[in-house]
C-alpha positions as semicolon CSV with decimal commas, in nm:
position;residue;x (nm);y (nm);z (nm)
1;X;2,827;-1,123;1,157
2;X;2,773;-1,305;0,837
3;X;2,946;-1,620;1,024
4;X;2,673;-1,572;1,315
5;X;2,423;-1,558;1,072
6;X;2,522;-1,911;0,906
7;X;2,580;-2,076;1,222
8;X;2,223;-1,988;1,324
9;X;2,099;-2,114;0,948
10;X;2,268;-2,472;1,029
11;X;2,156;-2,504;1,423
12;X;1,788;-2,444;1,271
13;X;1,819;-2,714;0,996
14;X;2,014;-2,947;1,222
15;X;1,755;-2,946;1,492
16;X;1,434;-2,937;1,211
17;X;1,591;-3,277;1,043
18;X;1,735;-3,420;1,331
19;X;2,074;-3,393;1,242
20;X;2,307;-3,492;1,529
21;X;2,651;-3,514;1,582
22;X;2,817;-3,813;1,768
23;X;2,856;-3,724;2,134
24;X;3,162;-3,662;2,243
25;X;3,253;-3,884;2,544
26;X;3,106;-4,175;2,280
27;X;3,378;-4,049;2,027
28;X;3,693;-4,033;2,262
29;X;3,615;-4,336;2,398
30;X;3,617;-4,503;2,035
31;X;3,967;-4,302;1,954
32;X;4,099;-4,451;2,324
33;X;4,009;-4,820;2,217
34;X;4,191;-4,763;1,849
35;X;4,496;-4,614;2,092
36;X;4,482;-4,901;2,324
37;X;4,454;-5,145;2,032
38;X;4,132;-5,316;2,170
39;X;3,961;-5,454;1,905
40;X;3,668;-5,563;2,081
41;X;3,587;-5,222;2,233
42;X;3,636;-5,054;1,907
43;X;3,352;-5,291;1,751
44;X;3,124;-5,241;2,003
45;X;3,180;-4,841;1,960
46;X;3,184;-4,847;1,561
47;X;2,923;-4,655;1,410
48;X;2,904;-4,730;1,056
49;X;2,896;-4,429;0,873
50;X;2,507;-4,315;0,775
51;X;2,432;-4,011;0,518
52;X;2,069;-3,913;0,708
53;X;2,148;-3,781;1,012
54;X;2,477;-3,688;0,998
55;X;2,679;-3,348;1,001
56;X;2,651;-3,230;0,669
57;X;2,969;-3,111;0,518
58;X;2,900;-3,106;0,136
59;X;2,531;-3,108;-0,067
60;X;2,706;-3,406;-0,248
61;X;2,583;-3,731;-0,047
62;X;2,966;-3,941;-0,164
63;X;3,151;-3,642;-0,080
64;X;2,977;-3,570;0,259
65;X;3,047;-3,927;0,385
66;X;3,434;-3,874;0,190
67;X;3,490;-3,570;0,417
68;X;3,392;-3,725;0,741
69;X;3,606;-4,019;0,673
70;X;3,902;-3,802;0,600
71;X;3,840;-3,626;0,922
72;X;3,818;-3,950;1,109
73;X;4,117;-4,070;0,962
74;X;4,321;-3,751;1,075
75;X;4,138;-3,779;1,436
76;X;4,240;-4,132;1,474
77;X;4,622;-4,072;1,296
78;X;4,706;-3,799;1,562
79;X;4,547;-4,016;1,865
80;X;4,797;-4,309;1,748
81;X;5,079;-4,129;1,757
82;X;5,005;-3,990;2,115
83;X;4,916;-4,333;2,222
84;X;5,268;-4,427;2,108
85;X;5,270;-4,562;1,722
86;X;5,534;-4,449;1,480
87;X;5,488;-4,122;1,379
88;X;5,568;-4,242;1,001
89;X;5,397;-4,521;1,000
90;X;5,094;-4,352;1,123
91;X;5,105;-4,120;0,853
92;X;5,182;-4,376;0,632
93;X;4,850;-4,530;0,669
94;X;4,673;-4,261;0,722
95;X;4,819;-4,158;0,292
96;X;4,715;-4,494;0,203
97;X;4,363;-4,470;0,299
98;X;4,316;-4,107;0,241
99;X;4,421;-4,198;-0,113
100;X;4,166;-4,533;-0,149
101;X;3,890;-4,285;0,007
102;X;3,996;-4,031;-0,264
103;X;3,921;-4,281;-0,583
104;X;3,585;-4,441;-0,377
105;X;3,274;-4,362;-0,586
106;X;3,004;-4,553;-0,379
107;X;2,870;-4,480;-0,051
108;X;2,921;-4,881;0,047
109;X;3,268;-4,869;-0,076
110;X;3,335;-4,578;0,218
111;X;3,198;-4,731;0,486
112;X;3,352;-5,032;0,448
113;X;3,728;-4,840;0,407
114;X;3,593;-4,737;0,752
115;X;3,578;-5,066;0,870
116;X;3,893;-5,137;0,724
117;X;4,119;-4,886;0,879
118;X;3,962;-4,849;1,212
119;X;4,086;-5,208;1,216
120;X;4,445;-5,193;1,017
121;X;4,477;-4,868;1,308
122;X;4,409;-5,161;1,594
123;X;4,607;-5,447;1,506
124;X;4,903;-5,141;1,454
125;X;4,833;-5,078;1,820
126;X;4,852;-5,389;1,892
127;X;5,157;-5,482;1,740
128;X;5,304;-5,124;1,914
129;X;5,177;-5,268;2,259
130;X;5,353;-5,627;2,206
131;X;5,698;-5,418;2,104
132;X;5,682;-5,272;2,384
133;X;5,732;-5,595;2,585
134;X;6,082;-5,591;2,463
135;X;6,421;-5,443;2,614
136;X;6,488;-5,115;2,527
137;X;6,781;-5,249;2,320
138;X;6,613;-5,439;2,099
139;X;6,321;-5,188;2,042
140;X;6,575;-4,926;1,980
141;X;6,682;-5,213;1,708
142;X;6,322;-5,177;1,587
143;X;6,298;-4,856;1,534
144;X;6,620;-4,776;1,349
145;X;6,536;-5,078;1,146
146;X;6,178;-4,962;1,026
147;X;6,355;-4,574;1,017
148;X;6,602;-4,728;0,732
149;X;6,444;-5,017;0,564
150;X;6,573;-4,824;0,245
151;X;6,918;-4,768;0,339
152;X;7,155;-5,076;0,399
153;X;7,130;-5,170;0,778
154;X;7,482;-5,326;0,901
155;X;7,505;-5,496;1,224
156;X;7,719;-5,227;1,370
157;X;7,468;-5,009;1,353
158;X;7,234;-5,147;1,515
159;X;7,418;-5,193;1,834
160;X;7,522;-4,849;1,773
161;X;7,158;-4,752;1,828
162;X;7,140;-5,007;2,077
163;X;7,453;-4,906;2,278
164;X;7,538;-5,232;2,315
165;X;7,789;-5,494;2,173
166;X;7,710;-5,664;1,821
167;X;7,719;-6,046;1,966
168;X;7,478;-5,897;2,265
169;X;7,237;-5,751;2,037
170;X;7,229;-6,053;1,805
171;X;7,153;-6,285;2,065
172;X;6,913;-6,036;2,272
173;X;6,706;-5,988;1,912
174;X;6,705;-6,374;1,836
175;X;6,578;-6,419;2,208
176;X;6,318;-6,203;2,220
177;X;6,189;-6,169;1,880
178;X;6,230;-6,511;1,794
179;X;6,433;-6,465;1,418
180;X;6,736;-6,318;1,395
181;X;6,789;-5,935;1,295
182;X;6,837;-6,049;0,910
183;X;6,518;-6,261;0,924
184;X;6,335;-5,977;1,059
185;X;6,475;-5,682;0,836
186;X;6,418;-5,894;0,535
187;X;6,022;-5,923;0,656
188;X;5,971;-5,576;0,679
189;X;6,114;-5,510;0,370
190;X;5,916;-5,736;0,178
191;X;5,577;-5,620;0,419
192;X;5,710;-5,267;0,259
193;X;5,730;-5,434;-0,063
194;X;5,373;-5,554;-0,022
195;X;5,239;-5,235;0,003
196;X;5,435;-5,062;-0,258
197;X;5,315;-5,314;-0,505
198;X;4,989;-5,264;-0,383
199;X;4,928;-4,908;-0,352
200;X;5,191;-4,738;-0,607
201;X;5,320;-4,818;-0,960
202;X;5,658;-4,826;-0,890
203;X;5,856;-5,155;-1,074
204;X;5,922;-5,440;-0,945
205;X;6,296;-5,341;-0,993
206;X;6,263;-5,027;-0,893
207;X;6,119;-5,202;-0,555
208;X;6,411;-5,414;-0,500
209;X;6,657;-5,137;-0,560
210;X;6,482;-4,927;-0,302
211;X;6,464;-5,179;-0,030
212;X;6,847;-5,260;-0,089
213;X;6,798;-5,615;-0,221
214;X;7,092;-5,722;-0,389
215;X;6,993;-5,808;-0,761
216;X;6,596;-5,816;-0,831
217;X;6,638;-6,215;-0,845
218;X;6,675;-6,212;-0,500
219;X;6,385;-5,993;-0,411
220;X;6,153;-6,207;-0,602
221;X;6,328;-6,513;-0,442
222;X;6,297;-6,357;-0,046
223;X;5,917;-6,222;-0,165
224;X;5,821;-6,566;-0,294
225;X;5,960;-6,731;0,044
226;X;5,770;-6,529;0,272
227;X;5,393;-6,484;0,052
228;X;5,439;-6,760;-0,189
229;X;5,397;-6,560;-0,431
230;X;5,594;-6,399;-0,708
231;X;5,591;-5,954;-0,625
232;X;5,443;-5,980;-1,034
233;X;5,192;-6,213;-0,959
234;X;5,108;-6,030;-0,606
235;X;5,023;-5,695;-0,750
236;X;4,832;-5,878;-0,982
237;X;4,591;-6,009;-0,723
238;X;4,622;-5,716;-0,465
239;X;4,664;-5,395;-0,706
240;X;4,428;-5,155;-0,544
241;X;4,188;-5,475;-0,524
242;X;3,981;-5,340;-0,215
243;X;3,909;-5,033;-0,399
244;X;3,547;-4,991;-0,486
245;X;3,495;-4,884;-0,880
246;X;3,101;-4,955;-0,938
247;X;2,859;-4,673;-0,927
248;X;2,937;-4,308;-0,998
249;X;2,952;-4,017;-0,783
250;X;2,649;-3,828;-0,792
């Protein structure tokens, strides 16, 4: 009873102030252009996110637009994975941004992390979409190679997963990926270097010993070759750089 009673409380003050929520067929159809990895569709349905007239979730203006965020981010997580991303690398992304909305303490600063992940969620799609272009050997390839980017990844194993022949898979990779299998595992390790240095505090040796670089002169060596910079002298510049610190929550 005391539920009915609320819900009545909140239909009254909704409809007295305005307050609306997005309509649904608007709201799918912005999920299904994030799943599809249409970037254009998704910027035509992006609503930036506005404290007046929305749901109200907390009496603490930052926090309201926090927890909407965070339930976006969930709503859009789950619809990637259905549409066919990673499931790890979905939630991956989805920690990262959860944790950047957690430290925001302006209202600006959340709506443009909005902006910022509805698009980092699209070009993911995309990327899935192109993948999927390849033979099922080499995406099986893919996916064992993202599954153990902190394990050392022989050759043999990947045409284990592959269920074909070593000299097949080497020359099926190079073909349709356009690097070799060593080319491409050592840029995913440093793209999972780049965020490690950019969202976590973990050494720069401690890095390189996780992503099964030989000796840390290496790392920096491969890291330097593919961002031209040193991983020091990256987390310098991209340390938690796009998170907002003016203004205070009120």
């Amino acid at each position: 009873m005391e539920i009915q009673n609320e819900l009545a409380k909140v239909e009254f003050k909704n409809r007295e102030y305005l307050i609306k929520h997005i309509s649904y067929d608007r709201e799918m159809a912005f999920y299904q252009s994030i799943g599809n990895g249409d970037m254009e569709e998704m910027k035509r349905l992006f609503m930036p996110f506005n404290v007046d007239g929305f749901g109200k979730l907390s009496e603490n203006r930052l926090r309201n637009l926090k927890y909407h965020l965070i339930i976006t981010v969930a709503m859009i997580t789950r619809y990637v994975i259905e549409a066919g991303l990673e499931m790890e690398a979905a939630y991956n992304l989805s920690d990262i941004y959860i944790q950047k909305i957690d430290v925001c303490n302006n209202e600006e600063g959340i709506r443009k992390i909005h902006e910022e992940l509805c698009e980092a969620y699209v070009k993911r799609m995309q990327a899935c979409k192109k993948r999927k272009l390849y033979s099922k050997p080499v995406s099986a390839c893919i996916d064992f190679i993202y599954d153990n980017l902190h394990e050392k990844i022989l050759l043999d194993d990947l045409a284990r997963a592959a269920g074909v022949s070593t000299s097949y898979i080497s020359k099926l990779f190079h073909s349709e990926v356009g690097i070799t299998i060593a080319q491409y595992i050592q840029k995913k390790r440093v793209d999972a270097a780049k965020n490690l240095l950019s969202f976590t505090e973990y050494s720069v040796s401690d890095i390189s010993n996780y992503l099964q670089f030989s000796t840390e002169s290496y790392f920096i060596s491969v890291f330097r070759k593919f961002c031209g910079l040193t991983p020091k002298k990256y987390r310098e510049v991209h340390y938690r750089s796009n998170l907002p610190h003016n203004g205070e929550e009120s």
